[in-house]
N, C-alpha and C positions, 0 to 999 in steps of 0.2 A: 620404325618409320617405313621398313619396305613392307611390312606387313601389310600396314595402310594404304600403302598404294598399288601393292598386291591387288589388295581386296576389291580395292577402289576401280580399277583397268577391268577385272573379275566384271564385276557388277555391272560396269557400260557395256561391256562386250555381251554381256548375257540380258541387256535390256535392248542394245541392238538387235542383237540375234530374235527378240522374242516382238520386236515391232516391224517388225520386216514379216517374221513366220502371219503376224496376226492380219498383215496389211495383204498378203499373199491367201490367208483363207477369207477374208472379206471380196476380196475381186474374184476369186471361185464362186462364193455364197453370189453375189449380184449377177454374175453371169447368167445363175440359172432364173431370174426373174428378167431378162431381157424379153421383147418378143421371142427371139427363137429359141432362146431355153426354154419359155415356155411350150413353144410350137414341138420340139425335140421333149418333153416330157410328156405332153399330151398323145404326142403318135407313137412313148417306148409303153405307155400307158394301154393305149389301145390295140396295139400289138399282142402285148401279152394276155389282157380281155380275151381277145377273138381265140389265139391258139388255145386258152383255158379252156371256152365258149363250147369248142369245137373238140376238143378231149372231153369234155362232157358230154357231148352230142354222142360221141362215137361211143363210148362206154354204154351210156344209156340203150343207144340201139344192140347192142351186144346183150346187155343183160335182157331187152327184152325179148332177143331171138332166142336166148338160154329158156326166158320162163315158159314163150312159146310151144319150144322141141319138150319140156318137164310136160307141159301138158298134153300135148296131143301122145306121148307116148304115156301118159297116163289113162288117156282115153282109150287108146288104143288095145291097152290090155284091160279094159274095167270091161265088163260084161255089163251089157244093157237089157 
C-alpha cells in the first residue's frame, strides 16, 4: 500500500516538475519570435557578418601585400 502511494506522490511530483520545465522553455522559445527577439537576432546576426566581413577584408589585404613584396623581390633579382 505505501508503495503505491509512493509511487503515485513520485509520479505527480515529477509530472509537475516536468510541466512547469516545458511551460518555462516555451515562454523562452516565444520570446525569440516577439518583434524585438526578432529585432535582437537580426542586429546579433549582423554584427557578427560585418566583424567576419571585415577579418576578411583585412586578411585579404595582407595576403595581397605578401604576394606583392614575393613579386617585385622576384623581380628584382631576375635579370632582364
Amino acid at each position: 500500500m505505501f508503495k503505491r502511494i509512493f509511487w503515485f506522490f513520485l509520479g505527480a511530483i515529477s509530472g509537475a516538475l516536468g510541466t512547469v520545465w516545458l511551460l518555462l522553455q516555451l515562454r523562452s522559445s516565444a520570446s525569440r519570435f516577439t518583434p524585438e527577439g526578432v529585432a535582437t537576432q537580426v542586429e546579433e546576426s549582423w554584427r557578427s557578418l560585418s566583424a567576419e566581413l571585415a577579418e576578411v577584408v583585412h586578411d585579404g589585404r595582407e595576403i595581397m601585400r605578401e604576394t606583392e613584396a614575393n613579386l617585385r623581390r622576384e623581380l628584382s633579382n631576375h635579370p632582364l
